[in-house]
C-alpha positions as CSV (number, residue, x, y, z in Angstrom):
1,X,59.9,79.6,57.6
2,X,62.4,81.0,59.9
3,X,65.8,79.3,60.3
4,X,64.5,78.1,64.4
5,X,61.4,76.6,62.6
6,X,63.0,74.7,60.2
7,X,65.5,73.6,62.8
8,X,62.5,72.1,64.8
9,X,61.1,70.6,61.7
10,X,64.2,68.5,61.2
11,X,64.2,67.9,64.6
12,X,60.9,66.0,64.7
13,X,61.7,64.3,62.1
14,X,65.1,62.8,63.5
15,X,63.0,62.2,66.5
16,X,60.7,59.8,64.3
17,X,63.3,58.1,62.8
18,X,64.9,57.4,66.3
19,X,61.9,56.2,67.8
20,X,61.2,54.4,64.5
21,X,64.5,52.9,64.8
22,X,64.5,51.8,68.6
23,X,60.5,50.8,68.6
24,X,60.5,54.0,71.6
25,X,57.1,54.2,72.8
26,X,57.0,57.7,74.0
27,X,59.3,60.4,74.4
28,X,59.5,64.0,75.7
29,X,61.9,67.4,74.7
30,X,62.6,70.1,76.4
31,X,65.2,73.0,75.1
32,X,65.8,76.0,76.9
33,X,68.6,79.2,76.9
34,X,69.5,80.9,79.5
35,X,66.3,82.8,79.9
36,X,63.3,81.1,78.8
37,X,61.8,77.8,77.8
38,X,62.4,77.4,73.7
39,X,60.7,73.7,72.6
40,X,58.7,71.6,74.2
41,X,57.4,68.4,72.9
42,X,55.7,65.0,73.0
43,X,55.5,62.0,71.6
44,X,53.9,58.5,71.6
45,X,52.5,56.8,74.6
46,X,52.7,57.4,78.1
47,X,50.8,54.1,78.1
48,X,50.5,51.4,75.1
49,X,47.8,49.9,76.5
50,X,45.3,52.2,77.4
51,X,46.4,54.3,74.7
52,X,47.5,57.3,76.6
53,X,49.7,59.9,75.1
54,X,53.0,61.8,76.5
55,X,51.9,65.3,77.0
56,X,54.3,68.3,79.0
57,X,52.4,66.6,82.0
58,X,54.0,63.4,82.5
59,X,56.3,61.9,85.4
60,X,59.1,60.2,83.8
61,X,62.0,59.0,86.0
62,X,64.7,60.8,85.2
63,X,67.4,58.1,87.3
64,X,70.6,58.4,87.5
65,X,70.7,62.4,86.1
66,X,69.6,62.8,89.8
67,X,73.1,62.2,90.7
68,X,73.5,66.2,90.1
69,X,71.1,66.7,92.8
70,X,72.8,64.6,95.1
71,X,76.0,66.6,94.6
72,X,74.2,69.7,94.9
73,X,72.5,69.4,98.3
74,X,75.8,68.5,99.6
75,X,78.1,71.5,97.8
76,X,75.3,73.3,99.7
77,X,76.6,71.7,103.1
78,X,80.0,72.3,102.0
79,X,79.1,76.3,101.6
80,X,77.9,76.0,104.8
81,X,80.6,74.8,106.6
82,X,78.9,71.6,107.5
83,X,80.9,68.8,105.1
84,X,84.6,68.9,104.2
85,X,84.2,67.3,100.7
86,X,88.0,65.9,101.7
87,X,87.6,64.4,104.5
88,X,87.3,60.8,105.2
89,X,83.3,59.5,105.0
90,X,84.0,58.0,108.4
91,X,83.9,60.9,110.4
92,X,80.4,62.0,109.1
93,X,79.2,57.9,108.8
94,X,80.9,55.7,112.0
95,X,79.1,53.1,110.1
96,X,80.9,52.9,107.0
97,X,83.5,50.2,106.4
98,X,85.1,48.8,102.7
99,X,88.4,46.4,102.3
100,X,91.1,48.6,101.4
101,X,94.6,48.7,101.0
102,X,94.3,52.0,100.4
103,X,94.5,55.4,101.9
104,X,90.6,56.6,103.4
105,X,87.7,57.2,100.8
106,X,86.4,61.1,101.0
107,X,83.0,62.7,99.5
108,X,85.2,63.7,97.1
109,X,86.0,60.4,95.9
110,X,82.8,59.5,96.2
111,X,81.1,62.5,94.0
112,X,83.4,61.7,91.1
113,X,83.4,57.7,91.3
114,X,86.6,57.4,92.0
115,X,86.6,55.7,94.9
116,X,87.3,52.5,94.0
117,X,85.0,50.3,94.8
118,X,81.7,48.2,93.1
119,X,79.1,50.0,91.1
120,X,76.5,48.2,92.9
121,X,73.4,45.6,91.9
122,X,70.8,46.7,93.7
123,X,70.3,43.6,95.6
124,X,68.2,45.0,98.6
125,X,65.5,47.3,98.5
126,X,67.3,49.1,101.5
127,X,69.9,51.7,99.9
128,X,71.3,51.9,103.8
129,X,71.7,48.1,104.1
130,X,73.4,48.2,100.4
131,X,75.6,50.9,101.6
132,X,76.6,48.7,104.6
133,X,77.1,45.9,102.6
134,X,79.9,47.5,101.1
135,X,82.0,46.6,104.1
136,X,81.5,42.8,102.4
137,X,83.4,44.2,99.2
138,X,86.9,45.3,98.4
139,X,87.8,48.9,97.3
140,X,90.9,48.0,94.6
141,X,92.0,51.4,93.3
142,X,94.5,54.2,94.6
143,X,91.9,56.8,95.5
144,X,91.0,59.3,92.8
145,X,92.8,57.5,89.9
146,X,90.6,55.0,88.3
147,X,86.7,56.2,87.0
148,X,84.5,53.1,88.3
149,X,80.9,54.3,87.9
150,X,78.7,53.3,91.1
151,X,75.5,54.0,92.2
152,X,75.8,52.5,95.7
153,X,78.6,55.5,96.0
154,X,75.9,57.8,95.4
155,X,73.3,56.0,97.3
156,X,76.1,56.3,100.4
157,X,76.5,60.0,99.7
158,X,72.1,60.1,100.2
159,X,72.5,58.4,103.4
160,X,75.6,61.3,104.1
161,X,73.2,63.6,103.5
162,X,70.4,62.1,105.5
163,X,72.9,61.8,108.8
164,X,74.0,65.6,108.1
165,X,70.4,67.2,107.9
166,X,68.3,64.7,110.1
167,X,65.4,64.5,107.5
168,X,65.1,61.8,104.8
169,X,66.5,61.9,101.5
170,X,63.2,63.4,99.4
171,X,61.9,66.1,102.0
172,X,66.1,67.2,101.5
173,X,65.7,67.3,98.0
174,X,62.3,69.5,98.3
175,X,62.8,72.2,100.2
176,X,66.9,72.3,99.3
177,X,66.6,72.2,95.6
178,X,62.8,72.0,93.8
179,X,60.8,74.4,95.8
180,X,63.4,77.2,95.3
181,X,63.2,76.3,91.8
182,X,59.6,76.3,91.4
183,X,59.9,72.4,90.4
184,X,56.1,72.0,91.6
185,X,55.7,68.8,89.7
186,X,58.6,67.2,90.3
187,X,58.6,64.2,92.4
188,X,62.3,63.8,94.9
189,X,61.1,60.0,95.1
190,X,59.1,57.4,93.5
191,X,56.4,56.0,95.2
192,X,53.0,54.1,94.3
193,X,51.4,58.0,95.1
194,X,53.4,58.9,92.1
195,X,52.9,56.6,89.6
196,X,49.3,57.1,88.4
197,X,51.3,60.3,86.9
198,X,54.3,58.6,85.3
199,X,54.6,57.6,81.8
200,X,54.7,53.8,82.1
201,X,58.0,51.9,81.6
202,X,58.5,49.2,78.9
203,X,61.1,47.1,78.3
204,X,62.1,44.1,75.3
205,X,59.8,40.3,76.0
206,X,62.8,38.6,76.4
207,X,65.3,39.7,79.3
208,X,67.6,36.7,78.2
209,X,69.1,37.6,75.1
210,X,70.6,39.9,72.4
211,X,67.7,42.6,71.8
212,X,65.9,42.4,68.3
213,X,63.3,44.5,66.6
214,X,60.9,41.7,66.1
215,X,60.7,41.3,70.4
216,X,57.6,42.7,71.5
217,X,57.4,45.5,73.8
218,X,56.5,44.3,77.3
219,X,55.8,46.5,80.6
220,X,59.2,46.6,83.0
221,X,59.0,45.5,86.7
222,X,57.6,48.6,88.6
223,X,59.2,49.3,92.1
224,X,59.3,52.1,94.1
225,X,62.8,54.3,94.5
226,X,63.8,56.6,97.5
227,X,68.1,56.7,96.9
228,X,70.5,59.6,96.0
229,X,71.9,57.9,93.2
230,X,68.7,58.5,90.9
231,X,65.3,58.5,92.7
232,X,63.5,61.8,90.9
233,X,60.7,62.1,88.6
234,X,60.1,64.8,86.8
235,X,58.5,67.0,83.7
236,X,60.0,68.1,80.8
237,X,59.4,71.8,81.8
238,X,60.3,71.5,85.2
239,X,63.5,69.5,84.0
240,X,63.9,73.2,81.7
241,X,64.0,75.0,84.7
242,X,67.2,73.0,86.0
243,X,69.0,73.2,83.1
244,X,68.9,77.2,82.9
245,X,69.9,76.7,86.8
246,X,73.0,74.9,85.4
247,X,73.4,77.0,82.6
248,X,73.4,80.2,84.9
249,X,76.1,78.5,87.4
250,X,73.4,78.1,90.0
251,X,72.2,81.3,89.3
252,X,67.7,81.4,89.6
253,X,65.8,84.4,89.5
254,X,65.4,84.2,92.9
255,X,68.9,83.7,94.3
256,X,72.0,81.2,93.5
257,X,70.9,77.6,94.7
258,X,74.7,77.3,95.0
259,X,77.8,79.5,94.5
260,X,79.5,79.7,91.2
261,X,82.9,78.3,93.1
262,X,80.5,75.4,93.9
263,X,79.3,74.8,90.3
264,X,83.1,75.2,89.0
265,X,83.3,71.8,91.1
266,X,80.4,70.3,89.8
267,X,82.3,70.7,86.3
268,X,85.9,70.1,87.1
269,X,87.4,67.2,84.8
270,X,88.4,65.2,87.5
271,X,89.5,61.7,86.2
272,X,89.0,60.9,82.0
273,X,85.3,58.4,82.1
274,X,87.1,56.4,79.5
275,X,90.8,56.2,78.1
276,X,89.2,56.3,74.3
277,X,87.2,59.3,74.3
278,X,88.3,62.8,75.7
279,X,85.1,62.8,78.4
280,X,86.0,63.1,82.1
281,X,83.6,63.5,85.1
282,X,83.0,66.1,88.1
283,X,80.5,66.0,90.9
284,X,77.4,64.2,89.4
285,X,77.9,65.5,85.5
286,X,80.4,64.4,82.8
287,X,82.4,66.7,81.0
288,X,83.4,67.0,77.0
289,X,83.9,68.3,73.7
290,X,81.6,67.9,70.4
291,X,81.8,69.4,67.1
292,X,84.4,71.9,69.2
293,X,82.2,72.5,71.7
294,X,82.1,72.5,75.8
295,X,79.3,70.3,76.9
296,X,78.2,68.9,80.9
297,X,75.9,66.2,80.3
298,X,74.2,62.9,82.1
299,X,72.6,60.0,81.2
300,X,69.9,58.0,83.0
301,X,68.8,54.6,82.9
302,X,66.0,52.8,84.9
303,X,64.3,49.7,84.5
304,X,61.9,50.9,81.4
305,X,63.1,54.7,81.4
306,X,66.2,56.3,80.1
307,X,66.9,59.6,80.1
308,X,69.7,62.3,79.4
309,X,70.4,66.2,80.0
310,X,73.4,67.9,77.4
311,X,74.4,71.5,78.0
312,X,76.1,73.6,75.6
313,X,78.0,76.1,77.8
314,X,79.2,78.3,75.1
315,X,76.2,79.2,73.5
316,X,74.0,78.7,76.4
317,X,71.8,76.2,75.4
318,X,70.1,73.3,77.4
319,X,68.4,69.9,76.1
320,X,66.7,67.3,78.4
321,X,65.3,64.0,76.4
322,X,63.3,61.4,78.5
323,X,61.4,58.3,77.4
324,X,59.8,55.2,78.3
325,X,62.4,52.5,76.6
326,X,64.2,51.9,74.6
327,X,65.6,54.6,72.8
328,X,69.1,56.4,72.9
329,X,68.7,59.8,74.5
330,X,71.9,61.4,74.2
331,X,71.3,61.1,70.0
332,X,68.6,63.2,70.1
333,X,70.2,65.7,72.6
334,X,72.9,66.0,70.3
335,X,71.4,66.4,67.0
336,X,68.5,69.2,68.9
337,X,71.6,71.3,70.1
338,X,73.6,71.7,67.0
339,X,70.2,72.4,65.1
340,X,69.1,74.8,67.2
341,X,72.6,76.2,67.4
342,X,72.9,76.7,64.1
343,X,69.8,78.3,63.3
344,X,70.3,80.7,66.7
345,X,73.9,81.7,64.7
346,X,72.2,82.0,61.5
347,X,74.2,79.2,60.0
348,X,73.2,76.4,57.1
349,X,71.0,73.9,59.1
350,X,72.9,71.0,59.2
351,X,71.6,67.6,57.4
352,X,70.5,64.9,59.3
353,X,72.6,61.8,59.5
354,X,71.9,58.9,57.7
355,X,69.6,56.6,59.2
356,X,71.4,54.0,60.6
357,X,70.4,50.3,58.5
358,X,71.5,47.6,60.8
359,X,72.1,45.0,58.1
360,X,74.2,47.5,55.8
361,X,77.8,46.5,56.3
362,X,80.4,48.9,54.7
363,X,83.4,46.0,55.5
364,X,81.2,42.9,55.0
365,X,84.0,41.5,53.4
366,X,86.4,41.4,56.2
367,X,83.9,38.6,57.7
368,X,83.8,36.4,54.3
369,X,84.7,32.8,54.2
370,X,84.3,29.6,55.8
371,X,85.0,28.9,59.5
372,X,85.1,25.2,61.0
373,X,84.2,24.2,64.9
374,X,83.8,21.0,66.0
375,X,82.4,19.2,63.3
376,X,80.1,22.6,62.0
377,X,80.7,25.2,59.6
378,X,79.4,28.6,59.6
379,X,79.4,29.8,56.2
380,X,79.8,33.9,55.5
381,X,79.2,35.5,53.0
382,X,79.2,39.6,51.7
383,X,76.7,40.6,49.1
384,X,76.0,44.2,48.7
385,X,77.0,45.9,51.7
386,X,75.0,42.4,53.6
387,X,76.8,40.1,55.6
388,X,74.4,36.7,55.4
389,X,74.8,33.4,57.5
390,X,74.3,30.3,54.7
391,X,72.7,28.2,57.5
392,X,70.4,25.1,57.2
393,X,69.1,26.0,53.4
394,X,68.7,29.7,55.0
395,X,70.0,32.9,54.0
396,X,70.1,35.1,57.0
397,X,71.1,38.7,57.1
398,X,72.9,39.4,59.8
399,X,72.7,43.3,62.0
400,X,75.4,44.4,63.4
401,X,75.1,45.4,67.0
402,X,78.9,47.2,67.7
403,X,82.2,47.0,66.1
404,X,82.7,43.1,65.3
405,X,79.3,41.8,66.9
406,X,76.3,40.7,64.4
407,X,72.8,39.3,65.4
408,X,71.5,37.2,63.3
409,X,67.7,36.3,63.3
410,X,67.3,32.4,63.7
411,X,66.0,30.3,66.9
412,X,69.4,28.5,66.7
413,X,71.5,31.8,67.4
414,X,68.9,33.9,69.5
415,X,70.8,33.9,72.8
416,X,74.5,35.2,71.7
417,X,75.7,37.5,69.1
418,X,78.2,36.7,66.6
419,X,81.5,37.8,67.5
420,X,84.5,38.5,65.2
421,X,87.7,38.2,66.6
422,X,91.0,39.6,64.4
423,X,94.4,38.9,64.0
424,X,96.7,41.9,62.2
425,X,93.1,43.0,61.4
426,X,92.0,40.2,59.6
427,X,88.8,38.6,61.1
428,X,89.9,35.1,61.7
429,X,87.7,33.3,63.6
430,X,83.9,33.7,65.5
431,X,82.8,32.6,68.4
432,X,79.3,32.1,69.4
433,X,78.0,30.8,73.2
434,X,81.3,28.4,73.5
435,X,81.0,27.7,70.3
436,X,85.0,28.8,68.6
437,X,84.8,28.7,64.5
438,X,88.3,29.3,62.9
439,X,88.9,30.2,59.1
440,X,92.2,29.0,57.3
441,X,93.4,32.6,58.0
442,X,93.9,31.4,61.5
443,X,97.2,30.7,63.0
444,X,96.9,30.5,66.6
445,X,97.0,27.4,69.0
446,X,94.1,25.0,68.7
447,X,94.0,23.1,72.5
448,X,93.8,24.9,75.4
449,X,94.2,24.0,78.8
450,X,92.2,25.2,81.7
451,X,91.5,24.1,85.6
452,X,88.9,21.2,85.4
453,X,86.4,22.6,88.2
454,X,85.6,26.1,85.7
455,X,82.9,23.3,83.7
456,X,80.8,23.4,87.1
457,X,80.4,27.4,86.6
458,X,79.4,27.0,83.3
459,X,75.6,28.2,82.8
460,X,73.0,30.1,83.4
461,X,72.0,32.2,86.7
462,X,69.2,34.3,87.7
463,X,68.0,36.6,90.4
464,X,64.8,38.1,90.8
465,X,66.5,41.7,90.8
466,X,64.6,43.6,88.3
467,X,67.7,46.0,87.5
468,X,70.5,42.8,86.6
469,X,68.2,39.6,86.0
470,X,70.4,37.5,84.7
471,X,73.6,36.0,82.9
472,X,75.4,33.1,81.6
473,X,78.4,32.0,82.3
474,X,80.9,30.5,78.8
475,X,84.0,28.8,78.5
476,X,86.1,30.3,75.1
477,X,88.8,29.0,74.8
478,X,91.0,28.8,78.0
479,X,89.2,31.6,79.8
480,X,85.8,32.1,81.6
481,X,83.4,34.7,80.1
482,X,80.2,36.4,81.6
483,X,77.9,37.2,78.9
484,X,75.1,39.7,79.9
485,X,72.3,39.2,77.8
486,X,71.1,42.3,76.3
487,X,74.6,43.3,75.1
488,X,75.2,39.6,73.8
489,X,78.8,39.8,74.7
490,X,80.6,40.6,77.9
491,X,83.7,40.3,79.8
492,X,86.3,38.0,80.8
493,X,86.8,36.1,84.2
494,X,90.1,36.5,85.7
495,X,90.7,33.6,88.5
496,X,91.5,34.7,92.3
497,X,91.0,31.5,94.1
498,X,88.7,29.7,95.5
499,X,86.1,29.9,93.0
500,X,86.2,33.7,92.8
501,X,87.6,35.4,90.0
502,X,87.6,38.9,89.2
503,X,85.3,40.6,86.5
504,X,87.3,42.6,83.3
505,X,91.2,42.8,82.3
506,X,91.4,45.6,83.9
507,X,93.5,44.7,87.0
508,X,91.9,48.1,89.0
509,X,88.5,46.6,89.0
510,X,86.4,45.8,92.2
511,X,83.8,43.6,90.6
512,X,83.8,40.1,91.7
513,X,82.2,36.8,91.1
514,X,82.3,33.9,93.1
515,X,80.7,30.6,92.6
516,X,79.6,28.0,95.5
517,X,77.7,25.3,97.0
518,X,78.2,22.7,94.4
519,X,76.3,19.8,93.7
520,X,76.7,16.9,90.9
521,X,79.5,18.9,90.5
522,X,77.4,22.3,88.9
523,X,77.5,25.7,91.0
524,X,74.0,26.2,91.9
525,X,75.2,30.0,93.2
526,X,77.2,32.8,92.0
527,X,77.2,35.9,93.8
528,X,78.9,39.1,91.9
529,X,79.8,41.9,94.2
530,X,77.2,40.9,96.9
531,X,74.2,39.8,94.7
532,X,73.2,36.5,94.5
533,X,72.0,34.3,91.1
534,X,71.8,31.3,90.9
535,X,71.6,28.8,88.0
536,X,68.2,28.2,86.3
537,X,66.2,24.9,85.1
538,X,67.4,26.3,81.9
539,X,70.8,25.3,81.4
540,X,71.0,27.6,77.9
């Protein structure tokens, strides 16, 4: 067996231990060089159900990767002479309006989220009307100096593009971009006419609470999608053909698409995504290093779909990994690159990693001990490499989710995780819903004062927004928290007056949350960044 065999052989079988691990339904792979389609492959089900298969012949969305396109069509404009990517939006949009303190918000800002203002919740089916909206919102960054990822920036830039050419956003996309690629099954948009041909999208039973293994898989609200910041569906061989587009700098076999000055821009590190880790972003792709190497890559995420596209620019090698939720894209893309990397450079394959075990904790010890609340106890305790909750008579293993955050798989803790909180890097106390648990290594204050009016925000809204359905709202300590409920944690509220309060530390933030119309003193709305929720029948 040659050393590209083997490579795939591993690969497949990562593959199955990743779906294993996530309970993926289906899931397609594309890897291509420069030149030619490599691998192609299928897995699971297109639909559970009727017990369809993925084969190289379904739609999946492909969502937010689609923001490449977007930046494409209008580099292509920018060639042309028709768009100064510098210029103030105004001139091209009248229309457009934001708060600002700030000096005018260009394409440029714009392409590489930088802008400053909200990511966007997808309140309206209208991705015009959202884009108007934002002149209800406040844009709280010095242009181009804070990354704040938003999709109603790149649904804007669609509607830029729609002004510009005088045709609507798909029929751009067409004839612009997938025609001259020969992208004959690709879809611009997603539309009922479509989705007889897409791989149906599934998502967890509950939409209220930490994810867990033992959730069933149920089908995700369908809708249909027409906006530039991730509206395409698409194959995983026609999805090949873009990446050895990208890979060749624009370059096709039948001409560039765009100009290798124009791709240079697509790839500029522009701002850093995140202060922790060395990624930055251009014009619709991210930027970074792994295992010492230059990668562009995106992900996507739609409701019951995720997707992801990593490039290898120094060895010329292309990865595209869709599937129909849940699943973690970007691991595979990873692991299929330096495989087939290694075996194209005649090196050792390398071994897979270890398949992660949610309930093995290396540093179960750090959580040990006793903790007291109000009249509880939470009991810890660290048996090999297990962290286990003594509760009620039961022994439950915890999983941990990230860093300091555990599930644990009881009816009483179902709706929050467990989170850790350290002092000098000892884990001193846990907090769960409102709930505060301190151990005896705990040295901090113990009463906590805080306006009297944040109990009537307290609880739990909803929307019927299929993208952001719901949260809760907690009180820890002296601060407000909004906990969204698939990560099981979330972020702190920071008070602006008059009920609103902004949404992170981070002072550069646009995100906002404010609470009204209040009766029996209880919010019965909170609108964040222009979307409305408002509390349930089900206070928890």
């Amino acid at each position: 067996m040659n050393k590209f065999s083997g490579a795939l052989s591993l690969l497949d079988i990562f593959i199955g231990q990743k779906m294993e691990e996530y309970h993926t339904p289906g899931l397609a792979i594309a890897i291509t060089d420069r030149e030619q389609l490599l691998h192609l492959s299928t897995y699971g089900k297109a639909d559970i159900v009727a017990n369809i298969p993925v084969t190289p012949e379904t739609l999946f969305p492909i969502a937010s990767v689609s923001k490449s396109f977007t930046s494409i069509a209008l580099l292509q404009l920018h060639e042309a002479g028709q768009l100064d990517l510098h210029a103030p939006v105004t001139e091209y949009l009248p229309w457009f309006k934001v708060k600002s303190a700030y000096e005018p918000i260009t394409v440029h800002h714009l392409l590489s989220h930088t802008a400053g203002i909200i990511t966007g919740r997808d309140f309206t089916p209208s991705s015009r009307y959202e884009a108007v909206a934002l002149a209800e919102t406040e844009a709280t960054s010095p242009r181009g100096e804070y990354f704040h990822y938003s999709n109603v920036g790149y649904k804007l830039l669609g509607c830029l593009l729609e002004d510009l050419i005088g045709k609507n956003y798909g029929d751009i996309l067409r004839q612009r971009i997938l025609q001259p690629l020969g992208m004959i099954n690709t879809e611009p948009v997603i539309t009922h006419e479509t989705r007889n041909r897409l791989a149906v999208g599934y998502q967890r039973f509950y939409d209220d609470r930490p994810f867990s293994r033992n959730y069933p898989l149920v089908p995700a609200t369908w809708l249909e999608y027409g906006a530039g910041d991730g509206s395409i569906a698409s194959t995983p061989a026609d999805m090949a053909v873009y990446l050895r587009m990208l890979l060749n700098k624009g370059r096709t076999p039948s001409g560039q698409i765009i100009s290798k000055d124009s791709f240079n821009l697509i790839i500029q590190q522009l701002i850093k995504i995140d202060e922790l880790v060395d990624n930055y972003y251009g014009y619709g792709l991210a930027i970074g290093k792994f295992n010492n190497r230059n990668y562009i890559f995106h992900d996507g995420e739609m409701s019951g779909h995720l997707s992801n596209i990593t490039i290898d620019l120094d060895n010329g090698l292309g990865v595209l990994v869709l599937c129909n939720r849940p699943g973690n894209p970007f691991e595979i893309s990873k692991q299929a690159l330096q495989l087939v990397e290694s075996a194209f450079n005649e090196r050792e394959l390398p071994s897979l990693p270890a398949i992660n075990n949610p309930i093995e904790i290396d540093n179960a010890a750090d959580y040990a001990g006793s903790y007291l609340g109000d009249n509880k106890e939470l009991t810890l305790l660290a048996e090999n490499q297990h962290l286990i909750l003594d509760y009620k008579g039961n022994r439950i293993i915890l999983e941990r989710r990230y860093g300091d955050s555990f599930y644990a798989n009881h009816p009483d803790f179902a709706l929050f995780l467990l989170t850790f909180k350290r002092s000098d890097n000892q884990v001193v106390e846990v907090f769960y819903r409102s709930e505060w648990y301190t151990s005896d290594r705990y040295t901090g204050p113990r009463s906590f004062n805080y306006p009297s009016e944040w109990l009537a925000y307290t609880g739990h809204y909803r929307s019927h927004n299929p993208w952001y359905s719901n949260f809760r709202i907690i009180l820890r300590k002296d601060k407000l928290w909004i906990i969204y409920p698939v990560w099981g944690d979330g972020e702190v509220l920071v008070p602006m007056g008059n009920g609103v309060f902004r949404i992170g530390e981070d002072e550069r933030s646009p995100e906002r949350i404010k609470f009204d119309t209040m009766i029996n003193e209880r919010a019965l709305r909170a609108n964040i960044s222009g979307c409305d929720y408002y509390r349930t029948f089900n206070a928890d």
